[in-house]
Structures are given as C-alpha cells and as structure tokens.
N, C-alpha and C positions, 0 to 999 in steps of 0.2 A: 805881191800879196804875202809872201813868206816874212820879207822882211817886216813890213807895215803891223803885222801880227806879231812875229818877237817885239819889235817896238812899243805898241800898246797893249797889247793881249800880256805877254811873256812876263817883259820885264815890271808891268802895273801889280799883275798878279804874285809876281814871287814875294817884291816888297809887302804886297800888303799881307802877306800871309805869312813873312816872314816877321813883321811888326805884329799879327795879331798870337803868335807862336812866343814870341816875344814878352807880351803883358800877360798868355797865359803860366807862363813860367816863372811872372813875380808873384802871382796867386799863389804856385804851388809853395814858393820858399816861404809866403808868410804865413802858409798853414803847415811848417815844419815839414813840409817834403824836398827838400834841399837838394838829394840826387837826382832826381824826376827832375827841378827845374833846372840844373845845371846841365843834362841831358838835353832836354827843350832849348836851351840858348845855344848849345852845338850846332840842333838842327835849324831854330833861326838864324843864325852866320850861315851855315850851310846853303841855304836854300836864296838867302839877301845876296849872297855872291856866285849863287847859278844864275841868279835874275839879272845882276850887272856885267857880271865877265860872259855868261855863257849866251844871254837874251844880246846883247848888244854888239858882239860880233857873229856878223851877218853875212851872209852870201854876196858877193858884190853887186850894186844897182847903181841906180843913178839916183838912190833918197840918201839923203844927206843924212846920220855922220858912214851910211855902208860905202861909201864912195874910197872912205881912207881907214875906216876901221869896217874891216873883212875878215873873211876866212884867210886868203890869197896873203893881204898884207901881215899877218899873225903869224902863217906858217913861214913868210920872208924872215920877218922877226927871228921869232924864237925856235927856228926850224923843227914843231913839230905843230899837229892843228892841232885845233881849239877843240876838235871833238872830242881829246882825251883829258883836257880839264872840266870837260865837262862832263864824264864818264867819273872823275875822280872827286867832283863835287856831288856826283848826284851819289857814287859807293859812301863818303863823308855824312852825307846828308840821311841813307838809307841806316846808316850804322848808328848814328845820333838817337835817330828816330826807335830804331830795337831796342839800344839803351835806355834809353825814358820812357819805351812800355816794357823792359824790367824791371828797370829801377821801378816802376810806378807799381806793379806786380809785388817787388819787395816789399816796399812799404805800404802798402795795403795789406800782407800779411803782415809786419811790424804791429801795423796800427791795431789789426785781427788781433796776434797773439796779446799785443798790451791789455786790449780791449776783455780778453780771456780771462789774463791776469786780475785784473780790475774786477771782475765777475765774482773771481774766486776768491778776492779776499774780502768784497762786500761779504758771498758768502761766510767767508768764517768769522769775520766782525759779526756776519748776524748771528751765527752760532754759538759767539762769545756770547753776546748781549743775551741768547735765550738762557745760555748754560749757567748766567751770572742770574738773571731775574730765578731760576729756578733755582739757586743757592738761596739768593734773598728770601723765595718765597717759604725754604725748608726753614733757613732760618728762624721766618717767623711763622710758623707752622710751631717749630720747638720751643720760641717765647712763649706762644699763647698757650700751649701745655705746660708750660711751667708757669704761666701765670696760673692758669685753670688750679692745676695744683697749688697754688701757693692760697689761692682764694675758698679753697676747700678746704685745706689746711685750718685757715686761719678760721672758718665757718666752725669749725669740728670744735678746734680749743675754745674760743668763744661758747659756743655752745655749753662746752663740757664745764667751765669756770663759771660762765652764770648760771650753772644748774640748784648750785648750794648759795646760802645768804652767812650761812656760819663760817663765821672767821675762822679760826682755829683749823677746821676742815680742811677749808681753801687754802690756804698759806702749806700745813704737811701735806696736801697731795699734788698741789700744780708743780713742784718740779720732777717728781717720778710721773708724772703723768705727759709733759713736756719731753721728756727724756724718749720715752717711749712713742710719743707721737712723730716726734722731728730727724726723721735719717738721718740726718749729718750729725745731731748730735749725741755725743756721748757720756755726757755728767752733765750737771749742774748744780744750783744752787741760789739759795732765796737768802738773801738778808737784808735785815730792816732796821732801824736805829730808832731803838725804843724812846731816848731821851736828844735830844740837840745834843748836851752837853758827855753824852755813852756813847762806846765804840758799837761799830755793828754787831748787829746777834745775827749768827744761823739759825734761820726757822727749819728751813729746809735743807736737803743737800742729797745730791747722789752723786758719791766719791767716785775719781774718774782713775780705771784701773788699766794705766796706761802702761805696758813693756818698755817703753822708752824712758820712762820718769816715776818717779813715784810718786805714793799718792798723797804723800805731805805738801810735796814740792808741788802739784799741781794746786792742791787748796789752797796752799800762800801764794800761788800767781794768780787761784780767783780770790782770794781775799783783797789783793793788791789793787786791781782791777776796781771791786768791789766800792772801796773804798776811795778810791781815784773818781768811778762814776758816781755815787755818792755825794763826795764832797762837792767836785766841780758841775754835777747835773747834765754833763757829757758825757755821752757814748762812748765805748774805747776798747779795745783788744792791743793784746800782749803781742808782739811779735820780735826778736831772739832776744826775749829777757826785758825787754823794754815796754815801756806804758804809753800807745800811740792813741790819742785821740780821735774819733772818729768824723767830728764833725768841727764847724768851724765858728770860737765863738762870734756872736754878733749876727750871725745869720738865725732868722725866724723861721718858724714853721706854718703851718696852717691854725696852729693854736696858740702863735704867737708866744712860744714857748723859744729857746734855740735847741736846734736837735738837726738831724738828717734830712735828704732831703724824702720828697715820698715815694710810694712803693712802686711809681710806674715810672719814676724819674731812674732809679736802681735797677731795676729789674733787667733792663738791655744791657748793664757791666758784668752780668754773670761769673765771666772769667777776670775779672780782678781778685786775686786769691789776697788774702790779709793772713791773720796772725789765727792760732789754734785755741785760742781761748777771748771771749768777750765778753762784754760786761753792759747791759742797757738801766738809765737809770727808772726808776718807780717814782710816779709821783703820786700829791695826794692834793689835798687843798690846798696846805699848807708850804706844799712846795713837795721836795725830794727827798721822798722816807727810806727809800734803797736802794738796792740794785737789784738786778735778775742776773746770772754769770750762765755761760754756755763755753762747755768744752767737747773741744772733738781729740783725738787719737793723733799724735805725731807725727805715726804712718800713714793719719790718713790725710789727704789733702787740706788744705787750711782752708778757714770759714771765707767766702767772697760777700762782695758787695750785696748783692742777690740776697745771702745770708743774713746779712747783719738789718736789710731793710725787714725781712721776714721776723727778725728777733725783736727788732723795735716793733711794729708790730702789733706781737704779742705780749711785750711789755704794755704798752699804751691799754690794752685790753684786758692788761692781769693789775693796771694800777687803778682802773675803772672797777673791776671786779673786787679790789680790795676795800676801793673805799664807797662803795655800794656796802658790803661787809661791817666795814666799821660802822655807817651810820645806821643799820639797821640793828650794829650790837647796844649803839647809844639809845637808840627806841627802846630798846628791849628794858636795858638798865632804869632809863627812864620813867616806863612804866611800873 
C-alpha cells in the first residue's frame, strides 16, 4: 500500500503541482515580477525532484520497479538513505517557497510605493494645471481691465472731441486735452499740411520736458516722425534715433486703408515695449492731412504695442472729428 501510493498518489502529485508552480511563475515574469517567479521555479525543481528521487525509491516489495530501486538498494549505493535527500529537498523546497512569498511581499510594496509615486505626481501635475489655469485666468482678468479701460478711455475722448463742431477749437485743444487724458503720455502734438505742396504746420503742441533731452531735440524727433507718417500714411515711432515704421505696407485694414492691425488683435502684446515717441497718421477724404505725435519721458518705459493700437485709435476718431469740423465750417462759409 505505501509503495502503490508513492507510486501514484506521490509521485502524480509532485509533477503536477510542480508544472502548475511552473506556468505560475511565467505569469509572475511577464507581469514584471522577475524575483517571485525565479523563487517559484526553485520551488518547482524542488518539489519535480522530491516527486522523482524521493516518491520513487520505496521500501522494498515485490511491485516492480521497488524490487531494484529501494530504500536497502540506495543506502548499498550511496551509503547513506534516501530519507536525508529527501529532508534536503523538502528544506530546498521550503526555503524557495519563503523566498517567493518575500520576494512577492517586496514587490507588492515596489509596486505599492511606484503606485504612491504615481499618485503624487498626478497630484502635482494637477496642481500645475490648476496653478497655470489660475495664472491664465489672472492674466485675463488684467486684459479685460485693460481693455475695460482702454474702451472708456477711448469713450471719454470721443465724447469730449465730438462735443465742439468748431474747427479752430478742436485742432488747439485735443492735444492738451490728450495729454492729460492718456497716462503714459507725456507731450504731444498736432500737425497738418495746409497745402500738398507746404511743409507741416503745428496747430497744436505740448512740449515735452524731458531731463534726459531736451526740448528742441524731442520736437525734431516728433517733427521727424511727423513728417515720416505724413508723407508715407504709416504709423511709426522713433526708437535709438531711428524712424521704424509701425505697420507693414500692403497690408489693409477694416477700412481698406493700410495701417495696423486692430485693437483686439494688439491689445494681448502689452509687453512689446517700442520706441518713446510716435507718430499716427490723420486722414481726411482726401487722403493724409497729418499726424498726431505722442511722447513719453525716457525714464519712463517706452510706448508698447497695447499703446500705439490705443493711439491709432484715437487718431481714427480725431481725423473723423476733424473732418466732421471741416465740412461743417464749408456749410457755414457756404451759407
């Protein structure tokens, strides 16, 4: 009975259990647990060769193969028994076995602490993403107030230049009146070209009394300017001494004029600083009677894009105001 039982009980069961210890341990390597299943194939060997060597020498009988492979004929052998390879297969097998429920211990923390990891840096990406959305949102939080303002602004001079229809008026008061409205700016000045064939007149002017320059020197850089937007019917600020145009010919606008682009197109370049003095042209029917010139302070920051959309502008609105002006002085004459 003992033997018949090692025979099919013993040795049936170690194999199959040492084959199914076997395919669990190619599970473990292809889901990256490499020491678990190198542990598990210790104890599959282990347990496949208690089934063979330890299941198959048997107590002697008369069932074949215990007749010649025995306890009796093993210890003749190798002068020692079989029961202490089998003591050293099953310590092999028990010690495999520890190993690969540590190893599986490790790595289930491994997996834990990555998993931790993972957690926390989802967290601080999503912390990123809020701390970024709530810059964007300041961001434009600070545009739409500077839109806000810029559109109240431009509400207020509007207002205040179509109040009068008298030319003469309107021409000496919009640039002390501009000056004083527009923070950034610090002088200005209106000139207009009486004749195609005559240099520009100053109607207007509030001389800019700058510590860094004087006040010659800044009126021949808005003259220059002046004169520059004038002739070519382009936008343009001075910057170190130079006449940069602001706009690019060939490009239209909404009036099919060429000029800049519009005030919601500029308004997001805020921090593009340019040059401390600029120059927008006036038109009329007849085409380009002026310029409008805007200076700021040398110490102070230079005019930005933001700027120079806000200056055009108000040009567009003081060359409408103009020639609203004119044709009401020709009724006037007329009658």
């Amino acid at each position: 009975a003992a033997v018949l039982a090692r025979y099919t009980l013993g040795i049936t069961g170690a194999v199959i259990a040492a084959w199914a210890i076997w395919l669990e341990q190619r599970n473990f390597k292809e889901r990256g647990m490499e020491r678990f299943g190198r542990a598990l194939l210790g104890a599959a060997v282990a347990l496949f060769l208690y089934g063979i060597i330890g299941q198959l020498i048997t107590p002697p009988s008369f069932i074949f193969p215990s007749t010649i492979l025995n306890t009796r004929t093993f210890l003749d052998v190798f002068g020692f028994p079989v029961q202490l390879v089998r003591a050293l297969l099953a310590i092999f097998m028990a010690v495999s076995i520890i190993r690969a429920l540590n190893a599986f211990e490790i790595e289930n923390q491994q997996r834990l602490d990555a998993a931790v990891q993972e957690r926390a840096a989802a967290q601080r990406e999503a912390l990123r993403v809020q701390q970024q959305a709530r810059a964007e949102t300041e961001e434009l939080n600070h545009q739409l107030q500077a839109a806000v303002q810029d559109l109240a602004l431009l509400f207020n001079t509007s207002r205040r230049m179509a109040a009068t229809l008298d030319r003469s008026a309107l021409l000496q008061d919009t640039v002390p009146l501009l000056v004083d409205m527009l923070p950034r700016v610090s002088a200005g000045m209106l000139v207009l070209r009486r004749n195609p064939d005559q240099p520009l007149d100053i109607v207007s002017i509030v001389e800019c009394n700058d510590p860094a320059a004087a006040v010659a020197e800044r009126k021949a850089q808005g003259l220059e300017l002046a004169e520059f937007t004038a002739t070519t019917g382009r936008a343009s600020w001075m910057i170190d001494h130079r006449v940069e145009p602001l706009d690019e010919p060939g490009t239209l606008d909404t009036n099919g004029t060429e000029g800049l682009p519009d005030l919601s197109e500029l308004a997001t370049t805020s921090t593009s600083a340019g040059g401390h003095t600029m120059a927008m042209p006036l038109t009329a029917r007849n085409g380009v009677i002026g310029s409008l010139v805007f200076c700021t302070l040398y110490d102070a920051p230079p005019f930005s894009l933001r700027d120079v959309s806000l200056a055009r502008a108000i040009a567009d609105q003081l060359s409408v105001a103009i020639d609203n002006a004119t044709l009401y002085d020709e009724v006037q004459q007329s009658d």
